[in-house]
C-alpha positions in Angstrom: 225.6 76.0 5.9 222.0 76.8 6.7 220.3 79.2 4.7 217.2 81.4 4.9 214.6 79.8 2.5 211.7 81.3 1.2 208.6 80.5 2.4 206.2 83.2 0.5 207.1 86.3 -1.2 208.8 88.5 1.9 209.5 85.8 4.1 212.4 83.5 4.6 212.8 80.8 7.0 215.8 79.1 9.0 215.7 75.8 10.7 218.3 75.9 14.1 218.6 72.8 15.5 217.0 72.3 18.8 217.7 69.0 20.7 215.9 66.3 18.5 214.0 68.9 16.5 214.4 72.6 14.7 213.8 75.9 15.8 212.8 78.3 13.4 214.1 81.9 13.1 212.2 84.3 9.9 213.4 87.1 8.2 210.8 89.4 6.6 211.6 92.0 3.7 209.9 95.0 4.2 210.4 98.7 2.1 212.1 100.1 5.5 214.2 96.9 6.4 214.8 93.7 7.1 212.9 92.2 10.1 214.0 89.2 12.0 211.1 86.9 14.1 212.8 85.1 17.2 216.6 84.4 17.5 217.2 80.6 18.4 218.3 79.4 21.5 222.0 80.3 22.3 225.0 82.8 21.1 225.9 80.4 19.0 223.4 79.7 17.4 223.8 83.5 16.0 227.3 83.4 15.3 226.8 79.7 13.9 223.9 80.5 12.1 221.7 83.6 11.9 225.0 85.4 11.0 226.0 83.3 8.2 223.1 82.6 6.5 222.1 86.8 7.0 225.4 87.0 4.9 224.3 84.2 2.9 221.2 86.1 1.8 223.4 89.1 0.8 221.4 91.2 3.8 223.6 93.5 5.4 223.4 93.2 8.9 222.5 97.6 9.5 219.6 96.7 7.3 218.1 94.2 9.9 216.1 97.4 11.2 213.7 95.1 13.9 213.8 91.8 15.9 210.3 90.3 17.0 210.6 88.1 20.0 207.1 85.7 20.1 207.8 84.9 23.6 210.8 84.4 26.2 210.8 80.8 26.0 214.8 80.2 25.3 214.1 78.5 21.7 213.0 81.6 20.6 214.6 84.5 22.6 218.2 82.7 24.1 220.1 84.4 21.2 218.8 88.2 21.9 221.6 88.8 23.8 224.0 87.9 20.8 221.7 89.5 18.4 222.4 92.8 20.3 226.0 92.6 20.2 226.2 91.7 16.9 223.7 94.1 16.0 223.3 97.0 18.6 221.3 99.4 16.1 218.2 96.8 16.2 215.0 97.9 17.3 214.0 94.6 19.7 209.8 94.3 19.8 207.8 92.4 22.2 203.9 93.9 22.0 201.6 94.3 19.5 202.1 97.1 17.0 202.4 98.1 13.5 206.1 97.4 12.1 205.9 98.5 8.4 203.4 99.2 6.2 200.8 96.0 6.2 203.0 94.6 8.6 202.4 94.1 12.0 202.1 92.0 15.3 199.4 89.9 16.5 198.5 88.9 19.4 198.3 85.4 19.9 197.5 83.8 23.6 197.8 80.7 25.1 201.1 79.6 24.9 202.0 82.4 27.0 200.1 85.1 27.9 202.3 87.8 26.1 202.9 85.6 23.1 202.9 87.8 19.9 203.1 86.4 16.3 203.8 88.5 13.3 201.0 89.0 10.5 202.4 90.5 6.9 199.2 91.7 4.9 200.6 92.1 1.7 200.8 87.9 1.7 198.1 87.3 4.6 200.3 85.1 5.6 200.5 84.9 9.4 203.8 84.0 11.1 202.4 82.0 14.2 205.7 80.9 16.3 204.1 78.5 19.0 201.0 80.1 19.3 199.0 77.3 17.6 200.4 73.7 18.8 198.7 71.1 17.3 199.8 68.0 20.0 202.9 69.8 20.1 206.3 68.0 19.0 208.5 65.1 20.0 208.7 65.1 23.7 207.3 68.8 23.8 203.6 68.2 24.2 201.0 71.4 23.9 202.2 73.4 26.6 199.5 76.7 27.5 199.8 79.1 30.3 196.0 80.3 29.3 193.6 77.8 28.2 190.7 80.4 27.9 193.1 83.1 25.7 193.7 80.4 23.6 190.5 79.1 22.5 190.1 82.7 21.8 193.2 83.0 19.7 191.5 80.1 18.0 188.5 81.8 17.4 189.4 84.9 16.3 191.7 83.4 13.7 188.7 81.3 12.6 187.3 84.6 12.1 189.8 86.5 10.7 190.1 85.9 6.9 193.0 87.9 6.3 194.7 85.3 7.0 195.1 82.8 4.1 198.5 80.9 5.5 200.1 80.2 8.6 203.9 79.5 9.4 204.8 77.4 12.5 208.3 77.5 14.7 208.0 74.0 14.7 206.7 70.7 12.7 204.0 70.0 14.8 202.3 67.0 15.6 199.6 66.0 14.2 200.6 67.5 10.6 204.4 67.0 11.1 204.9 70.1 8.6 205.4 74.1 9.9 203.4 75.5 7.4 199.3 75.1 6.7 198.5 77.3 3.3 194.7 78.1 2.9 191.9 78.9 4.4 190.9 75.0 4.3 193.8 73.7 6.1 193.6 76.7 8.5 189.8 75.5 9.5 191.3 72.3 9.9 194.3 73.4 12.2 192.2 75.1 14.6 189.6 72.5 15.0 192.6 69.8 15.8 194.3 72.1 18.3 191.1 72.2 19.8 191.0 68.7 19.9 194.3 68.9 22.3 193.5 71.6 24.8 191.2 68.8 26.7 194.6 66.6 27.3 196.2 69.6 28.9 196.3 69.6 32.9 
């Protein structure tokens, strides 16, 4: 069974399998309730393995107050439907807002131009879904519907130093891992996803 794992304090991951590759679904702790980040791909995915690995956890699911969805891709919002059955109390979030104390949304362009990741203060640990791609994955190459918001995305995280660590959907190329921790490795992420936007038509 998959499981949630924990990535910092407050935040879990899950890997859902996606085609040759993982989708990732989080799960952040928060004083007023559990907060779920994107929900796979299909209803079973949800009843396969959000569910299970919720129960896993020991997280009841009327605790699960919130569900963040990044963007309407199908890797990341093709199990909303399920989530609402399964969970009709939930509270689903698409814009950028506060969620709990020190935790809120951020917007994070490019991608799409609603894309929205989730930023939890108390870790600075940003969680960034697709919103920076690297060369993107596998057959899944950088993919942006706003060139221009993106570099800004870019920028502006260069200049935010809140953020000491960022958690990708994905293992994207060229770092094959989901995860850069430090401000080092963040410099470094931005300038090689700037080194990709050129390749895009």
């Amino acid at each position: 069974m998959s499981t949630f794992k924990k990535v910092s304090n407050y935040i879990y991951r899950l890997e859902v399998p996606f085609f040759t590759v993982y989708t990732s679904v989080f799960l952040i702790d928060t004083p007023e309730g559990y907060i779920l980040v994107d929900c796979a791909t299909t209803d079973e995915d949800v009843d396969g393995y959000i569910i299970p690995a919720l129960e896993k956890q020991g997280v009841e699911l009327a605790n699960v107050k919130k569900i963040v969805i990044t963007h309407d891709h199908s890797d990341h919002a093709g199990g909303l439907s399920q989530i609402l059955r399964r969970m009709p109390h939930i509270e689903v979030i698409r814009t950028v807002e506060e969620l709990s104390d020190k935790v809120c949304t951020y917007p994070l362009i490019g991608h799409t131009r609603d894309f929205i990741g989730v930023f939890d203060e108390r870790t600075g640990t940003l969680i960034s879904g697709d919103g920076l791609q690297g060369a993107g994955i596998k057959q899944y190459r950088t993919m942006l519907a706003d060139k221009r918001g993106y570099i800004e995305t870019l920028e502006g995280i260069k200049r935010d130093e809140r953020i000491e660590h960022i958690l990708f959907s994905h293992a994207y190329e060229p770092w094959y891992k989901d995860f850069m921790f430090g401000r080092e490795e963040i410099l470094g992420c931005i300038e090689e996803c700037k080194k990709y936007i050129g390749e895009i038509k």
